[in-house]
Steps between C-alpha positions, in 0.01 A plus 500: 500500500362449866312813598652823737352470809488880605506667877340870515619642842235820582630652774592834575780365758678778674534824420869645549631208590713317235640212786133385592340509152811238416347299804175521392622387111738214653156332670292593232760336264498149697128485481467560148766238420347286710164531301696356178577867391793575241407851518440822772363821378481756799380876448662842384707643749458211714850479688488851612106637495345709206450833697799568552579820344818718608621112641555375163827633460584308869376230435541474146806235416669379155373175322771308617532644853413353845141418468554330176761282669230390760231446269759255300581335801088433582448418138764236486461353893093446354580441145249691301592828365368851647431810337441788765443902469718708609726862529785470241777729535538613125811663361636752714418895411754819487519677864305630636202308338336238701554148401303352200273224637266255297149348599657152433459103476728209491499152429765230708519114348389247699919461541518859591622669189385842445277432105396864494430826584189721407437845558130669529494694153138661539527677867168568639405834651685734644641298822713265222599802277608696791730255637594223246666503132282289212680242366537488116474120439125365416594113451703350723543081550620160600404162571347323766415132506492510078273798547591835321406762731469843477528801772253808598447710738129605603406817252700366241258177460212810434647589143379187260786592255762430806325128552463450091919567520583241690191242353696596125848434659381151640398526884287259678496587835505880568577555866332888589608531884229837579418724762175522422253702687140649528288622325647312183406177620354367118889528403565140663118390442457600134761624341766221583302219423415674153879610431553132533272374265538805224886367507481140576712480803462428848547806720619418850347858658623505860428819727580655834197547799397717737539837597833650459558911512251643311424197304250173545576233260287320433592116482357306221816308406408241148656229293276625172529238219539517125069504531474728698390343767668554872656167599555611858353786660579678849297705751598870635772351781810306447492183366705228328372308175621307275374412151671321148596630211434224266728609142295192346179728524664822433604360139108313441359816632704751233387217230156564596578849535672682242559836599856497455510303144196708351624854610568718177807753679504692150217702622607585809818737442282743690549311805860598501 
């Protein structure tokens, strides 16, 4: 199986502004594909901005609404597949409650097909308790170019039982679109690269930059490998890169590695 050649889009785009960030995705989209990519990863929250606090609601839309029509329509005019961050419109909530809104991420075939839809289940701080909803789904999958990949969203990718999941239930590829930000800059230099190798995987780690409200992320964007090594590695300002996923070396790797094989889970019912 040829490798997944794999486009990390850091860029903080535009804050507020839905119509432009779908621009900004469309041309980021056409360079990636022409680079030989099968694959776009772009960052949490990235169609509508991360600080956007009493906008969510506005802003916020349902999995298959609007935006997710025009991100299948870029996916399919480029062929490779896209998975983006954005405000999902969750289930609606008795009146006169405000509307139930998830941190989430979605994934559109390289024909346009919606293959799924993950929602943030560790929020971080008190900015994503006050205005979003956890979701209560850990794994969630598909397939891309014979890869099985999995989805996270920034925080989540901090909890090494919430990687180990998805290594157990057979991901390759984890795709963690973050909004990363200072002073927790050894998240994307240390601790990805080492949740990688501790679960054999390749972790496709893909964050916003700049300043943004009261936040400054902090770039850093990496394909990490199953040795926990970065295959590509960005700066603090927006970038495009591209790097493979190669499932040939993911399976000599886990041989070499046996983490997964040699763990003994009848010791662990503590975990749980």
């Amino acid at each position: 199986m040829p490798p997944l050649r794999t486009a990390l889009l850091q860029n903080s785009g535009h804050p507020g502004d839905t119509a432009a960030n779908l621009v900004l995705l469309d041309e980021a989209a056409a360079r990636a594909a022409e680079a030989g990519a099968g694959l776009l990863v772009c960052p949490e929250m990235f169609l509508t901005g991360y600080a956007i606090g009493a906008d969510a609601h506005r802003l916020a839309e349902p999995a298959d609404g609007p935006s997710a029509r025009a991100v299948a329509a870029i996916a399919a005019r480029h062929g490779l597949a896209v998975l983006y961050g954005f405000p999902e419109l969750g289930d609606g909530a008795p009146a006169p409650a405000r509307p139930v809104v998830h941190n989430a991420a979605q994934l559109i075939g390289a024909d346009g097909a919606r293959l799924a839809t993950y929602r943030k289940t560790h929020l971080f701080g008190a900015f994503e308790r006050e205005w979003f909803t956890a979701g209560e789904t850990a794994v969630v999958q598909a397939e891309v170019g014979g890869v099985r990949v999995g989805i996270m969203i920034c925080y989540d990718v901090e909890f090494p039982e919430n990687v180990r999941a998805h290594a157990l239930a057979g991901t390759e590829l984890l795709l963690v679109p973050t909004a990363q930000m200072h002073p927790f800059e050894f998240v994307a230099e240390s601790l990805v690269p080492v949740r990688a190798f501790e679960s054999q995987m390749y972790i496709a780690y893909v964050n916003r930059s700049g300043a943004e409200g009261e936040f400054e992320f902090v770039g850093l964007s990496c394909l990490a490998g199953p040795d926990g090594v970065a295959r590509v590695r960005a700066g603090r300002g927006g970038e495009l890169l591209t790097g493979d996923v190669d499932p040939g070396a993911l399976r000599a790797s886990r041989a070499a590695n046996p983490y997964l094989s040699d763990r003994r889970p009848e010791l662990y019912g503590s975990l749980s």
